[in-house]
PDB file of N, CA, C and O in Angstrom:
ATOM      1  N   UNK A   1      54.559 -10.756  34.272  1.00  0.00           N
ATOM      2  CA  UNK A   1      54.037  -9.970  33.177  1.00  0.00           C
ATOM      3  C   UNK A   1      52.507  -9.983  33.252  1.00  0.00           C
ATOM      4  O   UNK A   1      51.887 -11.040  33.374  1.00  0.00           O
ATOM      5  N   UNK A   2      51.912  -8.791  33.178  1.00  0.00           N
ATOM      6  CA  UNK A   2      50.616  -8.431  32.954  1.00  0.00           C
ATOM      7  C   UNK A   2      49.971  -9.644  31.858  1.00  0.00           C
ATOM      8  O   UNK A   2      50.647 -10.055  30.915  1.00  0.00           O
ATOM      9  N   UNK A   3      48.595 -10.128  32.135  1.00  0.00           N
ATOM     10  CA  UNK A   3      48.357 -10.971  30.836  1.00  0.00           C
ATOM     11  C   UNK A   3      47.819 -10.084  29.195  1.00  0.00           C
ATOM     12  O   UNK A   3      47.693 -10.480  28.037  1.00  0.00           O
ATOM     13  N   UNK A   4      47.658  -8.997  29.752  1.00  0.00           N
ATOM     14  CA  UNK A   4      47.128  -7.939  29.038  1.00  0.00           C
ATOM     15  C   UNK A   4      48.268  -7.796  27.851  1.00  0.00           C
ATOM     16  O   UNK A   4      48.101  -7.705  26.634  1.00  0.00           O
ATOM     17  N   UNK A   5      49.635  -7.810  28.723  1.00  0.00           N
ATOM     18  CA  UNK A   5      50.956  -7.363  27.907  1.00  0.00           C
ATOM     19  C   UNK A   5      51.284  -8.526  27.263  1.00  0.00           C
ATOM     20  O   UNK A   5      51.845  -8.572  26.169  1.00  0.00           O
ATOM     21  N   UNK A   6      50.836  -9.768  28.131  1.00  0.00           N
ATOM     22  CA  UNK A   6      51.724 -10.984  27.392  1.00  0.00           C
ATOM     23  C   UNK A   6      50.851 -11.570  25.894  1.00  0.00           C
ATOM     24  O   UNK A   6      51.312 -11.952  24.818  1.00  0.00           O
ATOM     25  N   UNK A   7      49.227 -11.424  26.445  1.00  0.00           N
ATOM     26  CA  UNK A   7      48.558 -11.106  24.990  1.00  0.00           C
ATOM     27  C   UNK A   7      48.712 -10.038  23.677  1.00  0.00           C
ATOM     28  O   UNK A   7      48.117 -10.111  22.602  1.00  0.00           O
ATOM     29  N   UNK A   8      49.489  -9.243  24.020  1.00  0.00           N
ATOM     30  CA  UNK A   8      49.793  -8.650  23.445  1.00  0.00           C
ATOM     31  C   UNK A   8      51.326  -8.800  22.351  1.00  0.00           C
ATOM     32  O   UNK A   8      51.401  -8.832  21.123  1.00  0.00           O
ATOM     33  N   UNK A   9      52.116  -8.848  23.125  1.00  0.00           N
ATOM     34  CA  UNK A   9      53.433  -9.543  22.905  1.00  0.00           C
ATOM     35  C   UNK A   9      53.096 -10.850  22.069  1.00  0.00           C
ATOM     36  O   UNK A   9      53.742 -10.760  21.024  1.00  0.00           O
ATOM     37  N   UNK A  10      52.490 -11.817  22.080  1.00  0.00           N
ATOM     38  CA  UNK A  10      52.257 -13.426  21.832  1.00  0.00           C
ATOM     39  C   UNK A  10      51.629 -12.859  20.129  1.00  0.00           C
ATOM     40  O   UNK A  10      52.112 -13.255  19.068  1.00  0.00           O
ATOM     41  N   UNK A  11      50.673 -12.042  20.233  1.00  0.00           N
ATOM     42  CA  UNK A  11      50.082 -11.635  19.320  1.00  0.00           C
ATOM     43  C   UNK A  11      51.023 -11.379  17.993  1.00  0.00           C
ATOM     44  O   UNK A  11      51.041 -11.731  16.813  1.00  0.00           O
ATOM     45  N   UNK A  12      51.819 -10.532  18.912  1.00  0.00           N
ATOM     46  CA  UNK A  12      52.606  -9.370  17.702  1.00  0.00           C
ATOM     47  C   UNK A  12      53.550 -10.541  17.522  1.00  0.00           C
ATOM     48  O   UNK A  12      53.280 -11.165  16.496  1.00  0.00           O
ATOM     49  N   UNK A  13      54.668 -11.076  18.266  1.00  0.00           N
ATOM     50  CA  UNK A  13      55.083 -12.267  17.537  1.00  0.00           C
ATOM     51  C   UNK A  13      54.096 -13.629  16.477  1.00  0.00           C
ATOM     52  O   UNK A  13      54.694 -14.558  15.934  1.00  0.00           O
ATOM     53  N   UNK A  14      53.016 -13.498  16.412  1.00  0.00           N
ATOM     54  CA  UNK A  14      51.846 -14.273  15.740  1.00  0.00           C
ATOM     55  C   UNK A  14      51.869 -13.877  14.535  1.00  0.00           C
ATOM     56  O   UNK A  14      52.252 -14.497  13.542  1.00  0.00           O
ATOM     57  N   UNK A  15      51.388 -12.662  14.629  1.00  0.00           N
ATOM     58  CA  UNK A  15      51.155 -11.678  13.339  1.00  0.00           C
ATOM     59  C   UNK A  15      52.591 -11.593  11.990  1.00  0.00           C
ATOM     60  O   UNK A  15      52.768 -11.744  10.781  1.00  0.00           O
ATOM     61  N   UNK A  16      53.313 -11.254  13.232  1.00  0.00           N
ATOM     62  CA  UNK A  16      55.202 -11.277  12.548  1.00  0.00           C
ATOM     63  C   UNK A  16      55.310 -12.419  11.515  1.00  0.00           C
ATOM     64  O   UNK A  16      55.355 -12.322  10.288  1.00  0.00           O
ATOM     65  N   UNK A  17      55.350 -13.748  12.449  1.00  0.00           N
ATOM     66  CA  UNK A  17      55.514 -15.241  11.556  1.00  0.00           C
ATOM     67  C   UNK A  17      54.804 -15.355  10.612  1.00  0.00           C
ATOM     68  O   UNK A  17      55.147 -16.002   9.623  1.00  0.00           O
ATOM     69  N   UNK A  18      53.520 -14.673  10.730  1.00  0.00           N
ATOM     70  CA  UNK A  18      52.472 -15.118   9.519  1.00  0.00           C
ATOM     71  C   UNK A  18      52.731 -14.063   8.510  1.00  0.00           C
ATOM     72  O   UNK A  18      52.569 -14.345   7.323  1.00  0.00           O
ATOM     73  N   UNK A  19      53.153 -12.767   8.893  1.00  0.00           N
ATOM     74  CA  UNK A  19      53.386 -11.710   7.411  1.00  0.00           C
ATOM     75  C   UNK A  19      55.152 -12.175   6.863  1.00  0.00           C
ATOM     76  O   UNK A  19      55.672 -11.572   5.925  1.00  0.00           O
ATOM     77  N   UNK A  20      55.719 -13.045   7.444  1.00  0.00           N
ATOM     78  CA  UNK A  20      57.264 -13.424   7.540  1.00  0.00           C
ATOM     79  C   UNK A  20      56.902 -14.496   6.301  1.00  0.00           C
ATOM     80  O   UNK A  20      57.087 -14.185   5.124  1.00  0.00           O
ATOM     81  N   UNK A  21      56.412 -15.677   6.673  1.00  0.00           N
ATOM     82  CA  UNK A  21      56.233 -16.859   6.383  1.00  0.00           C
ATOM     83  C   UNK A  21      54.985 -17.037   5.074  1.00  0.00           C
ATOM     84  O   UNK A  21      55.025 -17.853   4.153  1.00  0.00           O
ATOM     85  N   UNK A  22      54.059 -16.142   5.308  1.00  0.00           N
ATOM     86  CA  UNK A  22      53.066 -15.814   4.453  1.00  0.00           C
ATOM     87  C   UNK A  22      51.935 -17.493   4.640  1.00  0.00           C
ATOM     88  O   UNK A  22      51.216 -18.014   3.788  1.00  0.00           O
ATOM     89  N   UNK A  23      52.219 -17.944   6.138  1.00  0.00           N
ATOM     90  CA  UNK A  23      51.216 -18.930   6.593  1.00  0.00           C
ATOM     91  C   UNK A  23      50.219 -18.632   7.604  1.00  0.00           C
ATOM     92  O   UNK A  23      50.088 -17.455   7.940  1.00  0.00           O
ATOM     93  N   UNK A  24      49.621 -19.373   8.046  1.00  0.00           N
ATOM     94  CA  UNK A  24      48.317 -18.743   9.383  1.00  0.00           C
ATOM     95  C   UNK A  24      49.292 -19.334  10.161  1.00  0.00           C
ATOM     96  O   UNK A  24      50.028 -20.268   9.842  1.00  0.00           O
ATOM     97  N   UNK A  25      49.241 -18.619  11.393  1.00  0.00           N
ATOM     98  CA  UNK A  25      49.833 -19.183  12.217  1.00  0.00           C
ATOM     99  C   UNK A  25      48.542 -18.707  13.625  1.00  0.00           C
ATOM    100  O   UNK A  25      47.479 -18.172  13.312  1.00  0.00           O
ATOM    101  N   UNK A  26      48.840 -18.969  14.867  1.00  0.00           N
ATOM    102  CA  UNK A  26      48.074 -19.114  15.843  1.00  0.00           C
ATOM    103  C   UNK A  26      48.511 -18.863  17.744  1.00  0.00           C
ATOM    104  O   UNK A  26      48.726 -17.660  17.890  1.00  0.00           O
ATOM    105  N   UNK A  27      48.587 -19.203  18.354  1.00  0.00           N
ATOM    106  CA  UNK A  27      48.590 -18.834  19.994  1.00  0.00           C
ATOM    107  C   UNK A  27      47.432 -19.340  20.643  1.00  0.00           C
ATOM    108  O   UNK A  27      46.313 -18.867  20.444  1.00  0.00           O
ATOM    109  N   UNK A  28      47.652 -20.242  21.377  1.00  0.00           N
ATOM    110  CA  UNK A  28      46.784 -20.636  22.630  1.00  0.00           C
ATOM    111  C   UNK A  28      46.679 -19.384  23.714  1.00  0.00           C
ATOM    112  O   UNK A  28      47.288 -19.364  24.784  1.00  0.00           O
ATOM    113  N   UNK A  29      45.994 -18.581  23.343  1.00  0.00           N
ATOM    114  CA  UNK A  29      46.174 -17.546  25.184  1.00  0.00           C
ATOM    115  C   UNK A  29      45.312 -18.498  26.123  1.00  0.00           C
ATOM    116  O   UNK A  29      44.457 -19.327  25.812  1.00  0.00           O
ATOM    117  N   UNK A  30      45.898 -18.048  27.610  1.00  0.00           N
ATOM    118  CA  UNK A  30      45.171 -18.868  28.527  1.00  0.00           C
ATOM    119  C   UNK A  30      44.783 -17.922  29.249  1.00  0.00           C
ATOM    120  O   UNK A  30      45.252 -17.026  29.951  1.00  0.00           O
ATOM    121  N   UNK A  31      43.359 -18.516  28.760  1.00  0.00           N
ATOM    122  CA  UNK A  31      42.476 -16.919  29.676  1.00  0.00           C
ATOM    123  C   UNK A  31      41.851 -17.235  31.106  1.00  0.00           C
ATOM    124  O   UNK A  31      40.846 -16.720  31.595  1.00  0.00           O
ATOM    125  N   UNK A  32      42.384 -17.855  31.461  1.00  0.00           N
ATOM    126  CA  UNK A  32      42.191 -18.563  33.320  1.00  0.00           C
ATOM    127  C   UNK A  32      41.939 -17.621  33.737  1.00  0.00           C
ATOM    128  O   UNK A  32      42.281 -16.720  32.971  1.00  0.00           O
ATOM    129  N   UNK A  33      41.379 -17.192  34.817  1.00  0.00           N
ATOM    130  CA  UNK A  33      40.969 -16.135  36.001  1.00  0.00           C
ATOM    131  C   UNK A  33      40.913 -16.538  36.706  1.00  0.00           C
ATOM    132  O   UNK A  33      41.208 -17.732  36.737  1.00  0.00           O
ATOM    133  N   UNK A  34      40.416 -15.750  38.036  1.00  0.00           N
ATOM    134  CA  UNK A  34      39.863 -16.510  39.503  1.00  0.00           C
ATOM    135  C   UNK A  34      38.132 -16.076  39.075  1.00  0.00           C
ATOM    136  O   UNK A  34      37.280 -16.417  39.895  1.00  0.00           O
ATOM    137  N   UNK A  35      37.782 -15.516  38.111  1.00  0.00           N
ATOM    138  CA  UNK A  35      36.064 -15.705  38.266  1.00  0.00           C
ATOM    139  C   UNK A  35      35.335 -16.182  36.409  1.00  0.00           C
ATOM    140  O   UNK A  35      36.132 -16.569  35.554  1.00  0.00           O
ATOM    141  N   UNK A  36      34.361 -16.104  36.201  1.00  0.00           N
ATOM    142  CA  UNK A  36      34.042 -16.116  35.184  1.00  0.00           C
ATOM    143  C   UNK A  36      34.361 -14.844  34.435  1.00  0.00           C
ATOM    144  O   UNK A  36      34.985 -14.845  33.374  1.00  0.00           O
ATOM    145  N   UNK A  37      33.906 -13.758  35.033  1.00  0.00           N
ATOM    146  CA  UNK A  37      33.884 -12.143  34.571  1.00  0.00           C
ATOM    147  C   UNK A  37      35.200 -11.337  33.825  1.00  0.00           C
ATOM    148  O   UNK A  37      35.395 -10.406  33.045  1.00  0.00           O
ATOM    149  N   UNK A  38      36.250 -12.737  34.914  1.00  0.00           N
ATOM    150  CA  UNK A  38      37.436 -12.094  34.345  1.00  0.00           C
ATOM    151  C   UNK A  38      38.192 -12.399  33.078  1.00  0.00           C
ATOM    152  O   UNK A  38      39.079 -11.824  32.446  1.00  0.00           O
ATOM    153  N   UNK A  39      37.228 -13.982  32.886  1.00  0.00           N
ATOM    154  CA  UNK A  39      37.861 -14.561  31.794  1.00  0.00           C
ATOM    155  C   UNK A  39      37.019 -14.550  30.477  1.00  0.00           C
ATOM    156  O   UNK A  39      37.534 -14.856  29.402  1.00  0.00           O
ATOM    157  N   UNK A  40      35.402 -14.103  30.623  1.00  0.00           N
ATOM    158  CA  UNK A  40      35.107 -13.378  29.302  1.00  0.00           C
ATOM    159  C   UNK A  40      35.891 -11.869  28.837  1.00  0.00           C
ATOM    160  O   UNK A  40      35.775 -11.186  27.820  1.00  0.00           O
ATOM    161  N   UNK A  41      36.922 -11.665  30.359  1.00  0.00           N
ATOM    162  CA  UNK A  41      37.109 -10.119  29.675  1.00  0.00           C
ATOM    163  C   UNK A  41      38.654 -10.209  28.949  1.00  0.00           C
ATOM    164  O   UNK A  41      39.250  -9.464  28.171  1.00  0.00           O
ATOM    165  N   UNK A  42      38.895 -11.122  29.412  1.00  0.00           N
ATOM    166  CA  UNK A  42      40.100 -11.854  28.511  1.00  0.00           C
ATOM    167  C   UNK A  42      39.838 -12.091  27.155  1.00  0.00           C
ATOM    168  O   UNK A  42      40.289 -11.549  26.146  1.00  0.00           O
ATOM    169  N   UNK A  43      38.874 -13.167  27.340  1.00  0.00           N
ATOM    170  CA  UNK A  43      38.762 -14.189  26.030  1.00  0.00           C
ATOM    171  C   UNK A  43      38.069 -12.971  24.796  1.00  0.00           C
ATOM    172  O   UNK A  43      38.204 -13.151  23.586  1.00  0.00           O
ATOM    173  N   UNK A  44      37.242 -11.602  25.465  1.00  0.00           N
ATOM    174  CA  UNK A  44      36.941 -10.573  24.666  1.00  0.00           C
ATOM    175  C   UNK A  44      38.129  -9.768  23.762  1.00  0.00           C
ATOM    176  O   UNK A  44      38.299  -9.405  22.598  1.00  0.00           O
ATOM    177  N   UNK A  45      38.933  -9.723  25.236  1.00  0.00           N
ATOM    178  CA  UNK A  45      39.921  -8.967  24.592  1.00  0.00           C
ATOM    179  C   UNK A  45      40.783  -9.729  23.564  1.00  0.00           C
ATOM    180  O   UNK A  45      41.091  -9.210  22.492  1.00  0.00           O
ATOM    181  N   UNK A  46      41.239 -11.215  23.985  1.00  0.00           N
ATOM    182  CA  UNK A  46      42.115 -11.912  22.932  1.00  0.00           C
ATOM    183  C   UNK A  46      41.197 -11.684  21.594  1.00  0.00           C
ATOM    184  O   UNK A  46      41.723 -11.099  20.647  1.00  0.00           O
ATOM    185  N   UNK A  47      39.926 -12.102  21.495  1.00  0.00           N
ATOM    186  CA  UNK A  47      39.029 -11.647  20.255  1.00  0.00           C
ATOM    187  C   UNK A  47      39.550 -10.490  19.096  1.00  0.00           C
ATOM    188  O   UNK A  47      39.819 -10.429  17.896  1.00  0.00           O
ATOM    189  N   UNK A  48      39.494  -9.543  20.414  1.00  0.00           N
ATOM    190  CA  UNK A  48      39.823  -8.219  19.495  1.00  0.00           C
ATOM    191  C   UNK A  48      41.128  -8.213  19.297  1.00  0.00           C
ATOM    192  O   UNK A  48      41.403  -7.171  18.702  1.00  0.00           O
ATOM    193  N   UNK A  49      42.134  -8.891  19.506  1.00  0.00           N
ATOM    194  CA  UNK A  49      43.487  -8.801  19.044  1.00  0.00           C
ATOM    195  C   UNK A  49      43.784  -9.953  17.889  1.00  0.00           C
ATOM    196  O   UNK A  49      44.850 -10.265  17.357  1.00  0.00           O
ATOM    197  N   UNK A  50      42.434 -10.469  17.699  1.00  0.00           N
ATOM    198  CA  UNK A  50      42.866 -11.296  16.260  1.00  0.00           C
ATOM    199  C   UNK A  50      42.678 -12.598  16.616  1.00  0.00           C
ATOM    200  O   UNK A  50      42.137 -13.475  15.942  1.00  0.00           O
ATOM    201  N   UNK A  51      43.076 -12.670  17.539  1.00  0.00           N
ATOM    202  CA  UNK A  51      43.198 -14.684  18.320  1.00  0.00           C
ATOM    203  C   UNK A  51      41.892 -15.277  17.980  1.00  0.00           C
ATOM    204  O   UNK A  51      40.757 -14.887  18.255  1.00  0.00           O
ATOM    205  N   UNK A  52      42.390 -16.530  17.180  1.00  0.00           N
ATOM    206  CA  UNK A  52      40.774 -17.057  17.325  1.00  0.00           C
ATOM    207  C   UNK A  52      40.735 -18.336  18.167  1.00  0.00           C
ATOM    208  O   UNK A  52      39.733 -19.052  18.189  1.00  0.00           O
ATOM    209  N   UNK A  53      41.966 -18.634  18.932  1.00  0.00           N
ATOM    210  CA  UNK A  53      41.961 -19.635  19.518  1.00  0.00           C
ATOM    211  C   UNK A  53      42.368 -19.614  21.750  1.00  0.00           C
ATOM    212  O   UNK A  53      43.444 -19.227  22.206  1.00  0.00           O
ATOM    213  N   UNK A  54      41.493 -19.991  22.401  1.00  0.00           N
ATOM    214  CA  UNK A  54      41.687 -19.713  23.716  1.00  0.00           C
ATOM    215  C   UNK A  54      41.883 -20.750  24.654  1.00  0.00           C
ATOM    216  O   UNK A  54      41.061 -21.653  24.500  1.00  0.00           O
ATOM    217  N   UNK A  55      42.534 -20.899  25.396  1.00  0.00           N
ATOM    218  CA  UNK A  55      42.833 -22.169  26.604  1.00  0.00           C
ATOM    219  C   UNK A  55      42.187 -22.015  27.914  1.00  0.00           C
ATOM    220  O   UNK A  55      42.372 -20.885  28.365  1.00  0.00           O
ATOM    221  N   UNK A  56      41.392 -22.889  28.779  1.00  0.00           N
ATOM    222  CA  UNK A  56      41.763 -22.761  30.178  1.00  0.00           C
ATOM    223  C   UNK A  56      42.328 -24.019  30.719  1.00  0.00           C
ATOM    224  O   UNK A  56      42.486 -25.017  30.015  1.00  0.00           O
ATOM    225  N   UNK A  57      42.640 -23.959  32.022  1.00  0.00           N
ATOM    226  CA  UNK A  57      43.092 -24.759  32.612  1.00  0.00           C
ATOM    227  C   UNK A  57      41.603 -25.954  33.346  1.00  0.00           C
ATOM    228  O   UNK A  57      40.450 -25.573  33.548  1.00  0.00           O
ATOM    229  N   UNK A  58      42.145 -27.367  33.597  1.00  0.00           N
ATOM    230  CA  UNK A  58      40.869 -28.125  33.677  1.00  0.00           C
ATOM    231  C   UNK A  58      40.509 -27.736  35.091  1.00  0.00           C
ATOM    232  O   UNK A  58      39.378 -27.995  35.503  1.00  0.00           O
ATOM    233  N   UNK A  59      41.328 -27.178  35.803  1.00  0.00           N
ATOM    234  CA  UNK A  59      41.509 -26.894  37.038  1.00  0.00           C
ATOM    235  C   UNK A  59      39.728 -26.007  37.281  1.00  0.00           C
ATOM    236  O   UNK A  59      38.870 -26.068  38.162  1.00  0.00           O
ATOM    237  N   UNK A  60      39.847 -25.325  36.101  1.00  0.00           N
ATOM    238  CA  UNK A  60      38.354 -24.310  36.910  1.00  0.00           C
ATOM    239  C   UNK A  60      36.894 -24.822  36.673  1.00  0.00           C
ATOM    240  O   UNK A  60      35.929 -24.085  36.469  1.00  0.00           O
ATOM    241  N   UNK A  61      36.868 -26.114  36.726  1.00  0.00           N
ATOM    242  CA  UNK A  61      35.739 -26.570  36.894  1.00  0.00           C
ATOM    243  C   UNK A  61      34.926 -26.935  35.725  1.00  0.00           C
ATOM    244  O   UNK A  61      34.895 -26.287  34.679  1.00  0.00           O
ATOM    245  N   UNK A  62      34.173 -28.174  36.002  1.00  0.00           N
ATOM    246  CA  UNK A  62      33.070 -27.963  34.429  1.00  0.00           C
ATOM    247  C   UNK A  62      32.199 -27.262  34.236  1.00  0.00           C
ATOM    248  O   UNK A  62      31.737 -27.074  33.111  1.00  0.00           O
ATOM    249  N   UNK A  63      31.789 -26.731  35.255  1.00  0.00           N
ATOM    250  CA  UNK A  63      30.705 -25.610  34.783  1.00  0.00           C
ATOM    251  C   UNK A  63      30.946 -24.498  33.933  1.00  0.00           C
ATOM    252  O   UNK A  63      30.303 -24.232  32.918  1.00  0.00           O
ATOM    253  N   UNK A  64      32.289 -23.606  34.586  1.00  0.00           N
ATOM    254  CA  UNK A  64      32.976 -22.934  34.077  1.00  0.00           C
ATOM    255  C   UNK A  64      33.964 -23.361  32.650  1.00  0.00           C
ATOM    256  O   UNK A  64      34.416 -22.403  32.023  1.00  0.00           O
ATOM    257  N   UNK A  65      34.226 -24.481  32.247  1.00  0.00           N
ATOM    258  CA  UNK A  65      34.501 -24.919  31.203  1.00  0.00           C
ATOM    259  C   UNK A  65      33.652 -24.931  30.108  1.00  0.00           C
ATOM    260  O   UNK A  65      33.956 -24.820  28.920  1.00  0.00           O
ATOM    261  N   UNK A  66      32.006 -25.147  30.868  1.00  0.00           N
ATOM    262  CA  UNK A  66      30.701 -24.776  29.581  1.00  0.00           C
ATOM    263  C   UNK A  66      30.695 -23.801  29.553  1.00  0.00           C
ATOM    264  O   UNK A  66      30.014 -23.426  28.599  1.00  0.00           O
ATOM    265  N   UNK A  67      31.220 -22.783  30.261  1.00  0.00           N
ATOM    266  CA  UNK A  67      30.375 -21.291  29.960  1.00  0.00           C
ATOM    267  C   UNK A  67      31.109 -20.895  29.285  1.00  0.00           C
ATOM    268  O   UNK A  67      30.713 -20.296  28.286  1.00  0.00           O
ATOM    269  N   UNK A  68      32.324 -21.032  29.501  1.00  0.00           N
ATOM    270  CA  UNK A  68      33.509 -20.513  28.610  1.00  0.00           C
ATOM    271  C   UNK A  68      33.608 -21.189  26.934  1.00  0.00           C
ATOM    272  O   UNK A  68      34.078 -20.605  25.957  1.00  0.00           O
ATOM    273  N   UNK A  69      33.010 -22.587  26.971  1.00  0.00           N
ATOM    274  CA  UNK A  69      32.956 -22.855  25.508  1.00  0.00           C
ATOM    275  C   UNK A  69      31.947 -22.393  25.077  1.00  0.00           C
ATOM    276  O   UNK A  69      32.123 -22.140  23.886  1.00  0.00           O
ATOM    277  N   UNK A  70      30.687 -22.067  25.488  1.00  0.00           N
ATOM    278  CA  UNK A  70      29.348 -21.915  25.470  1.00  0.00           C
ATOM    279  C   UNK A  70      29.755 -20.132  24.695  1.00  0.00           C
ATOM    280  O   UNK A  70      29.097 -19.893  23.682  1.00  0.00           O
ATOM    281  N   UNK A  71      30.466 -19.325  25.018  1.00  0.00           N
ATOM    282  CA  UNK A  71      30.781 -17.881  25.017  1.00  0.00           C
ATOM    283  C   UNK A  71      31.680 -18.382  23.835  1.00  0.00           C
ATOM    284  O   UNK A  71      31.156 -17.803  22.883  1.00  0.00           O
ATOM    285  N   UNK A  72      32.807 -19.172  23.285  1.00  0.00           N
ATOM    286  CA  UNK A  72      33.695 -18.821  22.688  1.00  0.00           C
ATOM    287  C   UNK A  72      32.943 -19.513  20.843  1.00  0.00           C
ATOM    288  O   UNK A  72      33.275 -19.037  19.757  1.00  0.00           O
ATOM    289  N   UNK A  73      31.753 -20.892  21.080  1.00  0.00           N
ATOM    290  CA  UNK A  73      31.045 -20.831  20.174  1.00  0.00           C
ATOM    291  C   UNK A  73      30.109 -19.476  19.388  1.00  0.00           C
ATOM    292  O   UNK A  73      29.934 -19.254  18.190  1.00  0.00           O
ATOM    293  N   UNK A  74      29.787 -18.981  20.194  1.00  0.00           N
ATOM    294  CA  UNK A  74      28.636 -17.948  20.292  1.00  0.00           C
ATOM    295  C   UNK A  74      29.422 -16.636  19.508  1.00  0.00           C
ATOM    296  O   UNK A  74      28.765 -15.701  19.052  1.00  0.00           O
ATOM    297  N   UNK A  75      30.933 -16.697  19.416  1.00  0.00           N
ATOM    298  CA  UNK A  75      32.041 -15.619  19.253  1.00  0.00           C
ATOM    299  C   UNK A  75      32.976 -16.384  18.255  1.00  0.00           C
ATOM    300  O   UNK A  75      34.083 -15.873  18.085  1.00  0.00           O
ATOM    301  N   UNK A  76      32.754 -17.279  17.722  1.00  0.00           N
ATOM    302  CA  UNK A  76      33.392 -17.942  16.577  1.00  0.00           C
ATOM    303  C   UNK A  76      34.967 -18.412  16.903  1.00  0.00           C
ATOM    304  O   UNK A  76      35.960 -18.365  16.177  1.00  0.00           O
ATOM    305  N   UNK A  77      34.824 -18.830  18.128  1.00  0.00           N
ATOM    306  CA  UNK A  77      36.307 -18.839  18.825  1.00  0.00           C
ATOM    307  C   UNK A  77      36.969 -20.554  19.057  1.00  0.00           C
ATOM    308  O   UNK A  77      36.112 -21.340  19.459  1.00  0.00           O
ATOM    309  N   UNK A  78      38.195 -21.073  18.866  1.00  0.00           N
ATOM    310  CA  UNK A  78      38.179 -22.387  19.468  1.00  0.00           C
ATOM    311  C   UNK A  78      38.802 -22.810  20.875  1.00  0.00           C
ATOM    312  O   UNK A  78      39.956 -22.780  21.301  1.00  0.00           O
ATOM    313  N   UNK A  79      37.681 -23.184  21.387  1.00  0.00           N
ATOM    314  CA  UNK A  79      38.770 -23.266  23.169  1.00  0.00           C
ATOM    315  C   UNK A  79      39.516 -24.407  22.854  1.00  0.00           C
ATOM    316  O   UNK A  79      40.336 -24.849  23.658  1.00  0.00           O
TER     317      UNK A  79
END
């Protein structure tokens, strides 16, 4: 599955539970890439679908772990 679709899907089941339940509810998306570029365009897009919360894997490095928290502070986001 596309991550595009599965953010999408994760979402709309998100949204469901919380207008169901009448609680916040939430989703870890994991916005991993193979570059930086790809995973602000993720972590943008999860943004605009409501998500305020994002994952990567420890796998991509610490540098890339600051930039990505460094971007998701700056965007009111929690990695």
């Amino acid at each position: 599955m596309h991550w595009r679709d599965r953010f999408l899907y994760c979402m709309g089941g998100v949204n469901q539970a919380a207008a169901q339940t009448g609680e916040s509810k939430g989703h870890y998306l994991n916005i991993t890439a193979g570059t930086m570029e790809e995973m602000y365009k993720r972590a943008e897009f999860a943004r605009d679908l409501g998500s305020c919360i994002v994952m990567v894997d420890l796998i991509i490095g610490w540098t890339a772990i600051q930039s990505i928290s460094n971007w998701c502070r700056e965007n009111d986001m929690i990695l």
